[in-house]
N, C-alpha and C positions, 0 to 999 in steps of 0.2 A: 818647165818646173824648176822652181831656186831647190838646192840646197841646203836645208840649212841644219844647224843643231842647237840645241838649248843645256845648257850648262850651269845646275841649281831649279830643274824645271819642277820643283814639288814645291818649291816654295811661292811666295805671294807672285811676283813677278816672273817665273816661271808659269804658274799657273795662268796667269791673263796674258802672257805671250800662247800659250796654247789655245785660248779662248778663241783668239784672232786668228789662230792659223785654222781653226776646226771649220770659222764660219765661209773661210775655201780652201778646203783642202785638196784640191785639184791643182792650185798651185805652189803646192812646195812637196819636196821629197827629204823626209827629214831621216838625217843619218844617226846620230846620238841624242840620246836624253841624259842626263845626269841625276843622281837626287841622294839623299842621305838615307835617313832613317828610314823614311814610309815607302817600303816596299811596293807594299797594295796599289797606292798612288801611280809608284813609276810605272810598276807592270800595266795596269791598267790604260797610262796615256801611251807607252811604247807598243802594244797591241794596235790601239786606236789609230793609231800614228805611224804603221807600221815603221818604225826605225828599225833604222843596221843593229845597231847596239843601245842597250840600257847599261849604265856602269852605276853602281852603289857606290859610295866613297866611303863606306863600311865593310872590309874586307871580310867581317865574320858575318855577313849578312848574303854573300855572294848563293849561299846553298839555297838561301829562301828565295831569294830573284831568280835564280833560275828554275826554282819548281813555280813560279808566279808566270815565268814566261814559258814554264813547256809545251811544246807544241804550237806555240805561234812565231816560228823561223825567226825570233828576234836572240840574237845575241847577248849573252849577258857577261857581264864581268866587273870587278871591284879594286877598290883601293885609287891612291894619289898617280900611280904610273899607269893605272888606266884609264883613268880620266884625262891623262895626259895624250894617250897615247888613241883615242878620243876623239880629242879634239888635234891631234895632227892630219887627220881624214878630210877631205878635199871637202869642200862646204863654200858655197856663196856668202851664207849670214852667218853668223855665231852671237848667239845670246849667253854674257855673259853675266850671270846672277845669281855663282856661287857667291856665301854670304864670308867676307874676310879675308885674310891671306892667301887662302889657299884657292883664291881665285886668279890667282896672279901667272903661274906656271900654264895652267892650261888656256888663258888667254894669251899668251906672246907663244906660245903652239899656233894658236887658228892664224896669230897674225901672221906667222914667218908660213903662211899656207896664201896670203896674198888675200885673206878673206875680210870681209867687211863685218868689225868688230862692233857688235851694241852692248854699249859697255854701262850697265848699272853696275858693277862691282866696281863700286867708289876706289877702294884699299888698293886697288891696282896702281892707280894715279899715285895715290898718296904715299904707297909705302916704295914706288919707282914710278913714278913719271918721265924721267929721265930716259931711266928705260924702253919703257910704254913706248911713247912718243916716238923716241929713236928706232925701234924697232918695225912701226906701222912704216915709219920713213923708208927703212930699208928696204920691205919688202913690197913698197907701193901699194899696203892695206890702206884700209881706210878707218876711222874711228869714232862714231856716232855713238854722242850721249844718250842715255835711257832715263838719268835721276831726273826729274820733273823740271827742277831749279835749272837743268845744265840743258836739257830740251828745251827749255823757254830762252834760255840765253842763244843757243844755236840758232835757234829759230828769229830773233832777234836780230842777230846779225848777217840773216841774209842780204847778200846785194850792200854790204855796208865794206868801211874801211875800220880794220882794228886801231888804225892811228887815228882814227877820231872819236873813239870811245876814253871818256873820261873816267866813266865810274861804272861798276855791275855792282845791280841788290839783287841782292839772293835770299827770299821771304824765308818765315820759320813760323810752324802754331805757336807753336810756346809749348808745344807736347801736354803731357795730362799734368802739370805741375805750374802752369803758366801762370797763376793766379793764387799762387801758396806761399805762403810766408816762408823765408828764410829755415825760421826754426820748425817750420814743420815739414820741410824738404827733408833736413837733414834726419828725421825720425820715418820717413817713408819708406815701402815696402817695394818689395821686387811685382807685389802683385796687384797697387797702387801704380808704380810706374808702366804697368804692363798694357794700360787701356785710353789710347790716344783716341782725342775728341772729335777728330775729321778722317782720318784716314786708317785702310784695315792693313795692315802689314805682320811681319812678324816678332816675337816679344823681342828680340835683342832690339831690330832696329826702330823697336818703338821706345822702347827703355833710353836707348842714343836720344832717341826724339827728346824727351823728357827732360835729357841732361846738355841738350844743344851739342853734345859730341859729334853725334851724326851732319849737324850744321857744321860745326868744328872741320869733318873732314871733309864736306863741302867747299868751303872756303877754298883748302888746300887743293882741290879735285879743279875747282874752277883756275888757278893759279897757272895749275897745271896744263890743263886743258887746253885754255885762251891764251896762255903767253901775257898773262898781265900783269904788273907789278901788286904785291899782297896787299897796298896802301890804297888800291881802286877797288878795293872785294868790299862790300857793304852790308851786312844784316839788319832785317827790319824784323818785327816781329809784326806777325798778319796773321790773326786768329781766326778768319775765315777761311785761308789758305786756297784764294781764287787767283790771287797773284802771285804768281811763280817766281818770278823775278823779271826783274827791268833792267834796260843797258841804257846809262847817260850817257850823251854826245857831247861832243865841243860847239854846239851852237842852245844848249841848257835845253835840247829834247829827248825828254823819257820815252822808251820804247817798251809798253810792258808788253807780258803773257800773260792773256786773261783764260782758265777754263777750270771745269770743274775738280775735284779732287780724284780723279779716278784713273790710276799707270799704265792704262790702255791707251792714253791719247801719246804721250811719252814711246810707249813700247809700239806705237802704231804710225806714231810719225819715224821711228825708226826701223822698223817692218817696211815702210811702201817709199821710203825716201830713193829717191827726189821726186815726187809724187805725194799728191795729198790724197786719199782715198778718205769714202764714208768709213768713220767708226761709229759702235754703239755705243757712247758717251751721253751725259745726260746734256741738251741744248742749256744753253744762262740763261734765267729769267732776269736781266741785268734791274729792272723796275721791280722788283718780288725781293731784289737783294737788299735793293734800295742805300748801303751805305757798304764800306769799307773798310778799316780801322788798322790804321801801323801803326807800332811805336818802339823807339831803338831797345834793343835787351839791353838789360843789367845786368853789365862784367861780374860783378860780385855773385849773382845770382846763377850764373854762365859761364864761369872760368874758361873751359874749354876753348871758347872763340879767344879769347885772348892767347891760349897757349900757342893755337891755329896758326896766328900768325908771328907768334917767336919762333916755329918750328919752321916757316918760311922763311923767314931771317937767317936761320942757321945752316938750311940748306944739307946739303950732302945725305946723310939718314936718314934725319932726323925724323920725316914722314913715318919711315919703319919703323922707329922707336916710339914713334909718339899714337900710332898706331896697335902695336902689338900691344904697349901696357895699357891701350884703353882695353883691346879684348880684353886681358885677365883682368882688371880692373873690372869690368860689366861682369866674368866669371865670381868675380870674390863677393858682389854683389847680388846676384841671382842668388848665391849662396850663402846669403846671409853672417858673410864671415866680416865684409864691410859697410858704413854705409852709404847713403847716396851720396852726398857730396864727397864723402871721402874718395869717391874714385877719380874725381880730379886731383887730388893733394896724390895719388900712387903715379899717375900718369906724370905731374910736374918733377914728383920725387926723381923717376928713371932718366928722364928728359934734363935733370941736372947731374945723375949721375952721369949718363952717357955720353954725352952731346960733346965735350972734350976733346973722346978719341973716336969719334965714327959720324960726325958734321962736320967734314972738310968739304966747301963747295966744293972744288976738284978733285975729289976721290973718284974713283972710278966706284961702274954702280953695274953689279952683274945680279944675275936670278942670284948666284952663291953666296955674293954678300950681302943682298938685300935679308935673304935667309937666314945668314948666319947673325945680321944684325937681328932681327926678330925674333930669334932663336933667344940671343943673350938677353934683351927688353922684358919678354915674358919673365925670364928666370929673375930677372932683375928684380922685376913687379911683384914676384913670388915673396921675394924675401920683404921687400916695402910693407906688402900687406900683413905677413907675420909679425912686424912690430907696431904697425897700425893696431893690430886684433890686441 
């Protein structure tokens, strides 16, 4: 029996990692769950699942998880140091799918544990890669993509050489706004952006969808990931959202990822890897598809991908700064305090205040600083959108 624990297991990709482990659960022994708000949720899969521990990341919630888990010998406990403390627990696999920064700390826990990280918490990358990366090195973990776009690309480059890769596309729907005028973006609602045309996720990172952010830290994610210069990272927009992305070679051949929209093939090629096992995915009817459709975004319409790659330009933080002020930035927008487009203009604003004194390529890059830069980004963001409002 693997090991393993899931970390953000209430949300969308938490949930269809537990989907797959349910349909055998004779092979795995799962030690932690993690989840936020929804109690009912966690106690109910941590029962199921018999896990070691269930941790809330809401420390005034810890009294009700532990009356949700009375009597069934699961563990309970709450807040950021036990979540940390969590995921330093001996594990084979670690699903990592807290939603944001604060997915960052108890992912380089599982790694420095030698465990094999499945890593959809994009912001890891983005807000330290550096880190990330150096630190799977260290401890001879291992670090398998879960985001769709970064599955397709891995999967791509099996059996291939990275110096023959010329170019990675990396597909986007267009989110629920792909087909809206300019001026009617910027009049859009938090509860308008909250309902993507292909895929069921949750509101922030379907809101990202909307505004290309989420592609945004994509870009950076894949940068990161593959070691490839930011001038080879490519977006198309693909409204049927069948092609994941493609890897171009030095002899002009596309290698795409063709499957359906559904994070279990993703979260299942990384579950059984290096092995392909049956998943419950829906088969292509590729002749029922019958057609395909790309076409390049519109920067003006998109800002964000363009920031994407001046924050790869500048290196050193910048990920973390350009990062944290998109969260408040989505925060000041859920809450009606800015509007849609203006969350790129707060995320550019910080990103020029900052970028100065904390985008030195060779600065040194610790959990402390990446923190402490995030720390400042947010409060940064804080006051942008006050004179925004």
């Amino acid at each position: 029996m693997r090991k393993i624990s899931i970390f953000g297991a209430t949300g969308s990709i938490g949930q269809n990692t537990i989907d797959l482990i349910r349909r055998d659960p004779a092979s795995y022994d799962v030690v932690a769950l993690s989840g936020g708000q929804n109690i009912a949720q966690l106690a109910a899969d941590a029962r199921e699942l018999k896990a070691d521990v269930a941790v809330t990341a809401d420390e005034a919630r810890l009294d009700d998880l532990r009356a949700a888990l009375a009597g069934s010998g699961v563990e309970a406990a709450a807040g950021a140091a036990a979540i940390r403390e969590a995921a330093a627990r001996p594990a084979d696999w670690v699903m990592s799918a807290i939603v944001g920064a604060a997915g960052l700390a108890p992912g380089l826990e599982a790694l420095e544990q030698g465990a094999t990280l499945a890593l959809a918490n994009k912001e890891s990358l983005v807000t330290a890669g550096q880190l990330i990366m150096g630190t799977a090195a260290k401890y001879n973990a291992r670090i398998l993509p879960v985001d769709s776009e970064h599955s397709a690309i891995f999967q791509g480059l099996i059996g291939e050489d990275m110096a023959a890769v010329e170019r990675i596309i990396i597909t986007a729907s267009g989110g629920a706004f792909r087909d809206w005028t300019l001026e009617d973006m910027a009049r859009a609602t938090p509860e308008q952006a909250s309902s993507h045309p292909n895929w069921n996720m949750g509101q922030r990172i379907t809101v990202d969808s909307a505004s290309m952010f989420n592609k945004a830290l994509e870009v950076i994610e894949t940068k990161e990931f593959f070691g490839c210069g930011h001038e080879q990272i490519e977006v198309l927009v693909h409204p049927e959202s069948l092609v994941h992305a493609l890897v171009g070679f030095n002899d002009g051949a596309l290698m795409a990822h063709v499957g359906p929209p559904d994070m279990r093939h993703a979260i299942g090629f990384a579950l059984h890897w290096p092995e392909r096992k049956t998943l419950p995915v829906e088969r292509l009817d590729l002749a029922k598809v019958g057609a395909l459709h790309f076409r390049e975004p519109d920067l003006q319409r998109y800002p964000a991908l363009r920031l994407a790659h001046e924050v790869l330009e500048l290196g050193g933080h910048a990920g973390a700064i350009f990062n944290a002020a998109k969260e408040r930035a989505l925060d000041g927008f859920l809450d009606h305090r800015i509007g849609f487009l203006q969350m790129a203009e707060v995320v550019e604003e910080v990103l020029t205040q900052l970028s100065p004194s904390h985008c030195r390529k060779n600065a040194e890059m610790t959990l402390d600083t990446v923190m402490e830069t995030d720390h400042l980004a947010r409060k940064t963001a804080g006051q942008v959108m006050q004179k925004l409002a």
